[in-house]
C-alpha positions as CSV (number, residue, x, y, z in Angstrom):
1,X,7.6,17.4,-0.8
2,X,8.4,18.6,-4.0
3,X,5.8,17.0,-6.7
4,X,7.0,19.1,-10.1
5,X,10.5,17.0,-8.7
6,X,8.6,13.7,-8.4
7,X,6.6,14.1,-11.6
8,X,9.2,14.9,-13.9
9,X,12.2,12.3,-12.9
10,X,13.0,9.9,-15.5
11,X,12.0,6.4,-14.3
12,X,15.3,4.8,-15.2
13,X,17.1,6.9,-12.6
14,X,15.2,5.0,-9.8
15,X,17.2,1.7,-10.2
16,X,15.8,-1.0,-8.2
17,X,12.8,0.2,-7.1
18,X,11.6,0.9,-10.8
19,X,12.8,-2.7,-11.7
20,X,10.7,-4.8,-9.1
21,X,7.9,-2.2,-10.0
22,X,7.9,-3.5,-13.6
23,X,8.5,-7.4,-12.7
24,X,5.7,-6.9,-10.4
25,X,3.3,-5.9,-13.2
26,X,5.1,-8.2,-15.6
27,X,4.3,-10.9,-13.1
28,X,0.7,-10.0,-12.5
29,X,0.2,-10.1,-16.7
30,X,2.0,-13.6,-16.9
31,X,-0.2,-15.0,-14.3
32,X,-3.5,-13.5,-15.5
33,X,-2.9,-14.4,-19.1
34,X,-1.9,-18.0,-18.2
35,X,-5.1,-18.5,-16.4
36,X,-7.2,-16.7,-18.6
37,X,-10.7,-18.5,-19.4
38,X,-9.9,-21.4,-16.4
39,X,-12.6,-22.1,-13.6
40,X,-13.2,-20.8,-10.4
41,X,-10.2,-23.0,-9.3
42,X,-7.8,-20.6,-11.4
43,X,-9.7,-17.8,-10.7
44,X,-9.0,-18.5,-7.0
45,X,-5.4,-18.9,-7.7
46,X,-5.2,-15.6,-9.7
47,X,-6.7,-14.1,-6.3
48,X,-4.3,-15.4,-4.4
49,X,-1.1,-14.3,-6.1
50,X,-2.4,-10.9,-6.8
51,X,-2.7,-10.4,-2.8
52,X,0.8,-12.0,-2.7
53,X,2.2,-9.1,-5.3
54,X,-0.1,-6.5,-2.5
55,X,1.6,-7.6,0.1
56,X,5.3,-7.6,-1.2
57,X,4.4,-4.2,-2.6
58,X,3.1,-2.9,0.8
59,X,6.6,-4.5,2.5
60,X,9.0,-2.4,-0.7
61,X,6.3,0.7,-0.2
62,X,7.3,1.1,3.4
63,X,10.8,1.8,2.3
64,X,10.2,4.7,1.1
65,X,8.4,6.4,3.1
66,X,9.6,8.9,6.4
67,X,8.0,8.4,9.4
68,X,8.4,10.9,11.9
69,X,10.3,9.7,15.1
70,X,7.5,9.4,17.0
71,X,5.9,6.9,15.2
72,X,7.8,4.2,17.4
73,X,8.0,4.5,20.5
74,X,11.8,2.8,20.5
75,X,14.4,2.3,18.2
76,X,13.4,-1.6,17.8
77,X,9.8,-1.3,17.6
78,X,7.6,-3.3,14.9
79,X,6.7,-1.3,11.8
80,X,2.9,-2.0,11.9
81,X,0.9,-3.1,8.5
82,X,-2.5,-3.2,9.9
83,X,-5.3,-4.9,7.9
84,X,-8.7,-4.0,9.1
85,X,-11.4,-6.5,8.9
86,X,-10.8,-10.0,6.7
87,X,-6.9,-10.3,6.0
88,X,-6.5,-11.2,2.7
89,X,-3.1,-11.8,2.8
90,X,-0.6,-15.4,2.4
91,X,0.1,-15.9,5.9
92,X,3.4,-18.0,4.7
93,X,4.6,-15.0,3.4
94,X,3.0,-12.9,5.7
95,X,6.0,-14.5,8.5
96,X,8.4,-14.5,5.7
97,X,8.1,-10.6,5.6
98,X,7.9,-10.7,9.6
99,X,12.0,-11.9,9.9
100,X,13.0,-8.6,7.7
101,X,12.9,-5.7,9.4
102,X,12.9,-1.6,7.6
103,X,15.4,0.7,9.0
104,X,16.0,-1.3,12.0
105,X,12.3,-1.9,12.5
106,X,10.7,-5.8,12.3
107,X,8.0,-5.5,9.7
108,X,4.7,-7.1,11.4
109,X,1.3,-7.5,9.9
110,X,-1.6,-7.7,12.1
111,X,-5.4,-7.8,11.8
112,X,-7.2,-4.9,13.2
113,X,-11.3,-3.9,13.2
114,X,-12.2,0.0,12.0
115,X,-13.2,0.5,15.7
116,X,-9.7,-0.7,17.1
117,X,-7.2,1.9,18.5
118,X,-5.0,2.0,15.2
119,X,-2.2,4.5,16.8
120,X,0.1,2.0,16.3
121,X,-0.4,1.4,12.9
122,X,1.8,2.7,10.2
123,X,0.4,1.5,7.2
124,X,-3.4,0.8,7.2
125,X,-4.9,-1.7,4.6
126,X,-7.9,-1.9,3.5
127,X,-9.3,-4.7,1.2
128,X,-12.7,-3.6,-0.4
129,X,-14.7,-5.2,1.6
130,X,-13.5,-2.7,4.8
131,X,-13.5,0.3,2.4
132,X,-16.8,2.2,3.6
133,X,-14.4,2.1,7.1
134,X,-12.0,4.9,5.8
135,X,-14.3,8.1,6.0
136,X,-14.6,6.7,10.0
137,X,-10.6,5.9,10.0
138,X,-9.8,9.3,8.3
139,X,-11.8,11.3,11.1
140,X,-10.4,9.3,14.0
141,X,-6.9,9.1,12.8
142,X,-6.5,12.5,10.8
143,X,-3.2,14.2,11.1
144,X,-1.3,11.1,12.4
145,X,1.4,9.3,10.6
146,X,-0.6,6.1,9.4
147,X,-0.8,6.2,6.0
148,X,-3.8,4.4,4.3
149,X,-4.3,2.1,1.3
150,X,-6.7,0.7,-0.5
151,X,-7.7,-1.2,-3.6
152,X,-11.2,-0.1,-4.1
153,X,-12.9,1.9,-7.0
154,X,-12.2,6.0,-6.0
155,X,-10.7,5.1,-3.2
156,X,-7.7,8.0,-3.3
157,X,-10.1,10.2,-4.8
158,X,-12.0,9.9,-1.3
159,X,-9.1,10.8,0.7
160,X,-7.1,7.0,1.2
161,X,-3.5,8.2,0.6
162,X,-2.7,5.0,-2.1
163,X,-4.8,3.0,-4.0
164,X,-4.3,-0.3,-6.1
165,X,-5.8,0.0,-9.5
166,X,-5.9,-3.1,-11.7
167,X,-5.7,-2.1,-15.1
168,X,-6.5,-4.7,-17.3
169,X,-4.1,-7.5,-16.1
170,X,-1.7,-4.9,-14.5
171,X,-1.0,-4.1,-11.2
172,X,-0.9,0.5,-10.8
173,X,-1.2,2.3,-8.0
174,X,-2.5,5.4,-7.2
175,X,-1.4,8.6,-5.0
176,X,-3.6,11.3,-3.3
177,X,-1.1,13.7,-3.2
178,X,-3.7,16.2,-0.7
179,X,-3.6,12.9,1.2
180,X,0.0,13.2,1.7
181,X,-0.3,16.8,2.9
182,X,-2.6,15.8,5.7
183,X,0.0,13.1,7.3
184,X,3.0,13.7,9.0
185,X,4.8,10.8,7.0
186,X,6.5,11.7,3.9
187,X,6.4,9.2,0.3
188,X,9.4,9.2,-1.2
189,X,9.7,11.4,-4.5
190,X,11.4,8.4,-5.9
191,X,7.8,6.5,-5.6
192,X,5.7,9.2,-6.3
193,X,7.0,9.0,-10.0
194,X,6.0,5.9,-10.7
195,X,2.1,6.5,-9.1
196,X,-0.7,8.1,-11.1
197,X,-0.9,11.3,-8.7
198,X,-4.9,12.1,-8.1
199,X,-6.4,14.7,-5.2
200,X,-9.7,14.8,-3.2
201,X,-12.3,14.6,-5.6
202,X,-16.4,14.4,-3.4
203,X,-17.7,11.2,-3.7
């Protein structure tokens, strides 16, 4: 994985990806600044369409990343977004998502506890409220292929491999690149430009 590469790529040179990156952030302002100052009723609404931007990012991340072949155990087997404790997620879009498939694999999201075997996992989410799992799910599933996000406060910098940051109304996200070491998946350069790139940092 060659980060100078990743770092210093133009981001006009990554087409589409770069574009639904931007109309996903554009889309996260538009929404926040509409319902700006609303009640809990908008505030709720706001909630919900920022896990819907989540979960369509999750869905475009998995593009672009390599998982080794022995991450599926068949040519036709589910690419695995598991959500560990409360699932956040619209579950409309959730089977919208679930009649695509990545490289030839259907893309299923399923609900999964921190104590679960998560071997079939390729993506692991975890909303905040599940985030004092990871240092368990790092230990039991170190050196696999799952790669782990987050949207917690430090989360990368405590060794999850991606992290949604909300800055102001916009939607980032980071990368621990010494979390990408440690897998035996590989991130796409081609996203790693577009990610604020952060290592291991102790709590």
């Amino acid at each position: 994985m060659d980060i100078a590469e990743a770092q210093s790529r133009p981001t006009r040179s990554l087409g589409k990806l770069g574009c639904w990156l931007r109309l996903t952030a554009c889309a996260a302002l538009i929404l926040c600044g509409c319902l700006l100052g609303m009640g809990a009723r908008a505030q709720a609404q706001v909630r919900s369409e920022e896990y819907r931007l989540k979960l369509v990012f999750l869905y475009n991340f998995a593009k672009f990343v390599e998982w080794p072949a022995d991450a599926f155990p068949s040519s036709q087997a589910p690419l695995n977004l598991c959500v560990i404790g409360q699932n956040p997620f619209d579950r409309e879009l959730e089977q919208q998502l679930a009649e695509r498939s990545i490289n030839g694999h259907p893309y299923l999201t399923r609900t999964a506890q921190a104590s679960d075997d998560l071997s079939a996992c390729h993506i692991i989410f975890l909303p905040a409220g599940s985030d004092h799992s990871l240092s368990a799910i790092l230990k039991r599933e170190g050196g696999s292929s799952a790669i782990t996000v987050g949207e917690s406060a430090r989360f990368a910098h405590r060794g999850g491999t991606v992290n949604f940051v909300l800055e102001g109304p916009r939607l980032r996200f980071e990368v621990n690149i010494d979390a990408t070491q440690r897998t035996r998946s590989r991130i796409s350069s081609r996203l790693l430009v577009l990610a604020k790139i952060v290592k291991d940092q102790q709590p």
